[in-house]
ZAVO-279479 format. One record per residue (C-alpha): chain; residue in three letters; residue number from 1; x, y, z. Coordinates in nm, 4 decimals. Layout:
N
r mol->A; type->ALA; seq->NUM; c1->X; c2->Y; c3->Z
...
END
This chain:
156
r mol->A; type->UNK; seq->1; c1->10.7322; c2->0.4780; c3->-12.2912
r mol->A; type->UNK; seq->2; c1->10.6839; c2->0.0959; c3->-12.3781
r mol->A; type->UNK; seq->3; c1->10.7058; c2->-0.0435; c3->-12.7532
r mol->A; type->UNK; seq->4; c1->10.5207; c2->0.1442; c3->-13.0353
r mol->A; type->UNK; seq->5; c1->10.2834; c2->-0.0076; c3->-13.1922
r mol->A; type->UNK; seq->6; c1->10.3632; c2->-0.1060; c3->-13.5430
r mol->A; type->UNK; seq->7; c1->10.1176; c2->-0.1300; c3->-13.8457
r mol->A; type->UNK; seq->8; c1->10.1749; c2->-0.4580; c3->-13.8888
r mol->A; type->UNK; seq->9; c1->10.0573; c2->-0.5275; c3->-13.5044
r mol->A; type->UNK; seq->10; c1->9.7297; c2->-0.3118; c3->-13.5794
r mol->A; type->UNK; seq->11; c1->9.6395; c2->-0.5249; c3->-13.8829
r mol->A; type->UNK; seq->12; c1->9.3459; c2->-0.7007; c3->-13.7212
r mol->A; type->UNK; seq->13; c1->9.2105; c2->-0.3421; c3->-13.6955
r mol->A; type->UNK; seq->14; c1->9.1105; c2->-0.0899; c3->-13.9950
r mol->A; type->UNK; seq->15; c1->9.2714; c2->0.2319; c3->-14.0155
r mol->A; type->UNK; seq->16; c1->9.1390; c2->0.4706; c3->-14.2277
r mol->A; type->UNK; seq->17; c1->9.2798; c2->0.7581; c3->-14.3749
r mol->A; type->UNK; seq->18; c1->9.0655; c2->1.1047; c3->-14.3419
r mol->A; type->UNK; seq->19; c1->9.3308; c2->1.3047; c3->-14.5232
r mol->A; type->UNK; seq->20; c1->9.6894; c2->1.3522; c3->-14.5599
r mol->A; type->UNK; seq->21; c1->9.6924; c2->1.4585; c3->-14.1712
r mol->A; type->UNK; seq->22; c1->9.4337; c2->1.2350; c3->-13.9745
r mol->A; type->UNK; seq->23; c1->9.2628; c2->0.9130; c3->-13.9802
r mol->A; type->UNK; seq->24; c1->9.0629; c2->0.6850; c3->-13.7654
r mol->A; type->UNK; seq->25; c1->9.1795; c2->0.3677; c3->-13.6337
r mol->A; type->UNK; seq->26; c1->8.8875; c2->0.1352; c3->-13.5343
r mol->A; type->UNK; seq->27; c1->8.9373; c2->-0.1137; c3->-13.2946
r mol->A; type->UNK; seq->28; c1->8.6776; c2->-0.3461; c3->-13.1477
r mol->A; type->UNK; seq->29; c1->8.3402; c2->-0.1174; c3->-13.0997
r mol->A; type->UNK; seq->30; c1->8.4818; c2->0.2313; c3->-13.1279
r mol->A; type->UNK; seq->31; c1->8.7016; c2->0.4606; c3->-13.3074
r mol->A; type->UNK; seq->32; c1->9.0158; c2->0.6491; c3->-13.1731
r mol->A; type->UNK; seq->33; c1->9.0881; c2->0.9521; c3->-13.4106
r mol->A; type->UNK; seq->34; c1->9.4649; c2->1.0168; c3->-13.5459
r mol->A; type->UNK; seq->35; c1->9.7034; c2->1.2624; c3->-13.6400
r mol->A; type->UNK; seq->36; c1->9.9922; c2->1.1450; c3->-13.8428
r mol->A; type->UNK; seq->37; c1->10.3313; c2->1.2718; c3->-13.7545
r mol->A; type->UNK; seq->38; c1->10.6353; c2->1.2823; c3->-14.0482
r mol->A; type->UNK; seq->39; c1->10.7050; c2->0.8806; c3->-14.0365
r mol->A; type->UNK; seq->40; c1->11.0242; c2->0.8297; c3->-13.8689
r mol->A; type->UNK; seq->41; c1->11.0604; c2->0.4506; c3->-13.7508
r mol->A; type->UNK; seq->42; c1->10.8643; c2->0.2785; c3->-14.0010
r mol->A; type->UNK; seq->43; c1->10.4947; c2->0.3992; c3->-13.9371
r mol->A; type->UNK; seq->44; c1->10.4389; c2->0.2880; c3->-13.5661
r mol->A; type->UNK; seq->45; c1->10.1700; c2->0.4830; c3->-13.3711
r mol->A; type->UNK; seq->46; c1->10.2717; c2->0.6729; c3->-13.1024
r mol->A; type->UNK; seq->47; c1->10.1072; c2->0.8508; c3->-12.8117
r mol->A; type->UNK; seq->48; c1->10.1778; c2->1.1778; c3->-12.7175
r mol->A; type->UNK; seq->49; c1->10.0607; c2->1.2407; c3->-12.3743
r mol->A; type->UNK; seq->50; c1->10.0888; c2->1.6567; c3->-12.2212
r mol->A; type->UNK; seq->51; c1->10.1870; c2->1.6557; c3->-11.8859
r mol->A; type->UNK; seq->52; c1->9.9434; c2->1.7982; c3->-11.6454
r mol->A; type->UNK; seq->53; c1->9.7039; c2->1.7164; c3->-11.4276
r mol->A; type->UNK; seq->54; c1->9.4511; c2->1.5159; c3->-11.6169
r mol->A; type->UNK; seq->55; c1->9.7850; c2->1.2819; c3->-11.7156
r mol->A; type->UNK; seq->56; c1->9.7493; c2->0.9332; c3->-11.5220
r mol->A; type->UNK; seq->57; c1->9.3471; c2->0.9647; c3->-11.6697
r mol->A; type->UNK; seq->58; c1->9.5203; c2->1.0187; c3->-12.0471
r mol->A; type->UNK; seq->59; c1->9.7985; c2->0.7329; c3->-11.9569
r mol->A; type->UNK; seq->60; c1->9.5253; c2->0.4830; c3->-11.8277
r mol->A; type->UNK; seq->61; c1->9.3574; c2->0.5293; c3->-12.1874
r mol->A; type->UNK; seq->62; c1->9.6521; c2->0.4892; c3->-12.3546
r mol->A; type->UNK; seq->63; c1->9.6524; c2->0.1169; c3->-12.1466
r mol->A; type->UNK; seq->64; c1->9.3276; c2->0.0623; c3->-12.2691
r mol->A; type->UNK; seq->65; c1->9.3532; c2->0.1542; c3->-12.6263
r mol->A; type->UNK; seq->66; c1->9.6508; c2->-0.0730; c3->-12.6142
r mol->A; type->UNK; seq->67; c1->9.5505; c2->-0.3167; c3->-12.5188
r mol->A; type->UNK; seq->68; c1->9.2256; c2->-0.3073; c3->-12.7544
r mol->A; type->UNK; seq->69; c1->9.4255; c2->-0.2657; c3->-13.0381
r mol->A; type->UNK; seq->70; c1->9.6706; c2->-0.5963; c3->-12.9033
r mol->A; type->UNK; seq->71; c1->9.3059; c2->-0.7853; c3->-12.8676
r mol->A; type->UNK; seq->72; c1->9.3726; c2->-0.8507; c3->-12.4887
r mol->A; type->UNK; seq->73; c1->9.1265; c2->-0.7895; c3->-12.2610
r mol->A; type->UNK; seq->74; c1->9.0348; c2->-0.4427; c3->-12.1926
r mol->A; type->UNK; seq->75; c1->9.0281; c2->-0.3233; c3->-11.7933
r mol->A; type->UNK; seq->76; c1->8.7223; c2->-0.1687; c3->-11.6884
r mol->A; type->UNK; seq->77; c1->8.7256; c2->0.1702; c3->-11.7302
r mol->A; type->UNK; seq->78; c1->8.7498; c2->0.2845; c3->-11.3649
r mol->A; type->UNK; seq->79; c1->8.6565; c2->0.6955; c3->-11.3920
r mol->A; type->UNK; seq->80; c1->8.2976; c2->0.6331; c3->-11.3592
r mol->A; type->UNK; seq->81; c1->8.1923; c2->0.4353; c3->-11.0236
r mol->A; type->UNK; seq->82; c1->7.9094; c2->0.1855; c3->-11.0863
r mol->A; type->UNK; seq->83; c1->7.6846; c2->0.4308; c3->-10.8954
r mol->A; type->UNK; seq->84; c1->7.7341; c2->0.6786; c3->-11.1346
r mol->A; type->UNK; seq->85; c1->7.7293; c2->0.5401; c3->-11.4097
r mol->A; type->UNK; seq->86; c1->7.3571; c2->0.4061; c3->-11.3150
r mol->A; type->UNK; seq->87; c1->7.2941; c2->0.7982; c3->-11.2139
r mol->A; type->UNK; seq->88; c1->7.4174; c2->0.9270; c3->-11.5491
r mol->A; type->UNK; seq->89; c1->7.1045; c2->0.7953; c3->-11.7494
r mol->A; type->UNK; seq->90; c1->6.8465; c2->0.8972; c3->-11.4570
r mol->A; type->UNK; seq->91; c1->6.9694; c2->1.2657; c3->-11.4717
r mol->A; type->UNK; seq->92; c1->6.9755; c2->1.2669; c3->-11.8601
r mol->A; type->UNK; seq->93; c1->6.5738; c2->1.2257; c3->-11.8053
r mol->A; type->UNK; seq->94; c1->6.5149; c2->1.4636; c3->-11.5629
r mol->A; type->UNK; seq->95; c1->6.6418; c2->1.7123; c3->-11.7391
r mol->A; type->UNK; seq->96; c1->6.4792; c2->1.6060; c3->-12.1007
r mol->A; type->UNK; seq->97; c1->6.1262; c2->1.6331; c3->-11.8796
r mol->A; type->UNK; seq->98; c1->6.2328; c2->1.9517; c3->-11.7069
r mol->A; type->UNK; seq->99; c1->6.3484; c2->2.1325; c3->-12.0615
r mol->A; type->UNK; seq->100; c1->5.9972; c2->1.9422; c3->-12.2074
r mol->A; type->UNK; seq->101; c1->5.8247; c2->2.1444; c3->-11.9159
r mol->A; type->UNK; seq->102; c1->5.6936; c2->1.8636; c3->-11.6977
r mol->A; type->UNK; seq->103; c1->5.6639; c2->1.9520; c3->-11.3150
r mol->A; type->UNK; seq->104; c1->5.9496; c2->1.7697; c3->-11.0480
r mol->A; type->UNK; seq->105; c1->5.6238; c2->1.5657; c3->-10.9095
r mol->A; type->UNK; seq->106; c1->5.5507; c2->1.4112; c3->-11.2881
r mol->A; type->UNK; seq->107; c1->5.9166; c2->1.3351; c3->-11.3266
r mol->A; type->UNK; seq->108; c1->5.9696; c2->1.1487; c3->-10.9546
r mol->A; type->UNK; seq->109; c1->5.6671; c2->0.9305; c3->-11.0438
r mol->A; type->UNK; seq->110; c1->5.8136; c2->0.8754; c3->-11.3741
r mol->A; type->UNK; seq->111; c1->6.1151; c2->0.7599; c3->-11.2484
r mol->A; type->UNK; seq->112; c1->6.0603; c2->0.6034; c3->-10.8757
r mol->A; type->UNK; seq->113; c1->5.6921; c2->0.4236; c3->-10.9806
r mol->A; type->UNK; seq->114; c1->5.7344; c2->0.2130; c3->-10.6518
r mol->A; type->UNK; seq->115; c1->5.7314; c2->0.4472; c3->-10.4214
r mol->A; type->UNK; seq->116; c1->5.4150; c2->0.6063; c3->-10.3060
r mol->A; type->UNK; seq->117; c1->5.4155; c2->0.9816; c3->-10.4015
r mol->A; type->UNK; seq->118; c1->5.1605; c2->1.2016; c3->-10.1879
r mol->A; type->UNK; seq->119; c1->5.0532; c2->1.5068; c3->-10.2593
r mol->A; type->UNK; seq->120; c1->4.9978; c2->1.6548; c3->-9.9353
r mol->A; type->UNK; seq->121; c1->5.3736; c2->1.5815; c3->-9.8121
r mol->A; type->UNK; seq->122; c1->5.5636; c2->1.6397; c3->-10.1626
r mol->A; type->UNK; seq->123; c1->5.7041; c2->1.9677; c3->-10.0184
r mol->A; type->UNK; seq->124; c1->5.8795; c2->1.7773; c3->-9.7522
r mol->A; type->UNK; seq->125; c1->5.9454; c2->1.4200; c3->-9.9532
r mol->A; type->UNK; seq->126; c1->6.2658; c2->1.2703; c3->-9.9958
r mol->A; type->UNK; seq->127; c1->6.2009; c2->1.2381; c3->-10.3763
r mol->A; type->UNK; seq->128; c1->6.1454; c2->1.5567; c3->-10.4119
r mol->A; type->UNK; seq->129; c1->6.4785; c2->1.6447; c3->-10.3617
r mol->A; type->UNK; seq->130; c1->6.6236; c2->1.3457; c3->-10.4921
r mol->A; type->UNK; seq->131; c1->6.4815; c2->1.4432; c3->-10.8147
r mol->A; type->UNK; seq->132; c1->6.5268; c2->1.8495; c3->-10.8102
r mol->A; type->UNK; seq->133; c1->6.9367; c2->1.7367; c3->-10.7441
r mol->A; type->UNK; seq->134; c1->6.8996; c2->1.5014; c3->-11.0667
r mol->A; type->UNK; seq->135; c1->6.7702; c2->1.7540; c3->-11.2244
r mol->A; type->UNK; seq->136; c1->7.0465; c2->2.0159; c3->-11.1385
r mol->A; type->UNK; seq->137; c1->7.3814; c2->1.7667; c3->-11.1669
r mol->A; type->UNK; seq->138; c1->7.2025; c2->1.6617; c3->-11.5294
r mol->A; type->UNK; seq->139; c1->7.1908; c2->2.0135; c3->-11.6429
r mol->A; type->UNK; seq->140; c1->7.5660; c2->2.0665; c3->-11.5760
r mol->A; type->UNK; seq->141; c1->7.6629; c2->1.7541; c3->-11.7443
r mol->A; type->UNK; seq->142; c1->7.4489; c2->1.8916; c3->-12.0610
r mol->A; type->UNK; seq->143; c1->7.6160; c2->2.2529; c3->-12.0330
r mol->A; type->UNK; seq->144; c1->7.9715; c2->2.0708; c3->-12.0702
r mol->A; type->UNK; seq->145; c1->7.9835; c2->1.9116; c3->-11.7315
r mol->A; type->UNK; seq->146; c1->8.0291; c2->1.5389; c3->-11.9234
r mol->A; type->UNK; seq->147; c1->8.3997; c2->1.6297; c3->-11.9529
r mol->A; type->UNK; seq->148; c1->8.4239; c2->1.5473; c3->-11.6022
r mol->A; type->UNK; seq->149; c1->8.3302; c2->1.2163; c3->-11.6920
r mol->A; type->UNK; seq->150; c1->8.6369; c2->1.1453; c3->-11.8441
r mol->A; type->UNK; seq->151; c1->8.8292; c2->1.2071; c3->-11.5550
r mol->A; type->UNK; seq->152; c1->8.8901; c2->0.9893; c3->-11.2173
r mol->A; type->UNK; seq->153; c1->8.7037; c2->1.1325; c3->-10.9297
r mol->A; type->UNK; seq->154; c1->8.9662; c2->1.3530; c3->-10.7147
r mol->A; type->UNK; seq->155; c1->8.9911; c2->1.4292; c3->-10.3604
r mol->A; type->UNK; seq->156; c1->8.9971; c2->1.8473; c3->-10.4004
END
């Protein structure tokens, strides 16, 4: 699968052992942890990727790491859409001001201060149910949802 990686290629890069089993290899702004295998072509990392259905996600990350660790530039990573990833933050804060007990109304204001909230029509407002989905997507990313972030949106 391509050309291991060899320690002398990673030098740019600190890798630091944990224990006799793991360490953590630290390349550009983040860390990617390890587990040593018995050496058996003069200490080159190697990737181990299980075959299933979250593979061309865990091969794509391989690329990237790669390619970080080869100080190339890095593609984008392309399992979050743009949209999203300017949703992620939005939902985070409905659902800190939900669990912090402020009302749906507070939050939309909080969030959307352009738009003209009236009281009299908040039953029936767009907003209002912009906000309440927030709300609910958030909650399932903070009950373990955010794995799904690590994955490529898929057509069911």
């Amino acid at each position: 699968m391509g050309t291991p990686v060899a320690d002398d290629d990673v030098l740019p890069h600190a890798v630091a052992g944990v224990d006799d089993q793991h360490g953590r290899l630290t390349v550009q702004d983040g860390h990617v942890n390890l587990t040593y295998l018995p050496p058996t072509d003069g200490g080159r990392f190697v990737a181990v990727v299980i075959l299933d259905e979250d593979t061309p996600d865990r091969l794509y990350a391989i690329s990237r790491l790669w390619a970080a660790i080869r100080s190339r530039p890095v593609p984008a990573d392309n399992r979050i859409t743009e949209q999203r990833r300017k949703r992620i933050p939005q939902m985070l804060r409905v659902v800190d001001g939900r669990l912090a007990g402020v009302k749906y109304r507070s939050i939309a204001e909080a969030l959307f201060p352009s738009h003209k909230i009236d009281s009299s029509s908040w039953a029936g407002d767009a907003l209002r149910e912009i906000t309440i989905r927030l709300a609910r997507d958030g909650l399932q990313l903070v009950e373990g949802g955010y794995r799904t972030l690590l994955r490529r949106p898929r057509r069911s």
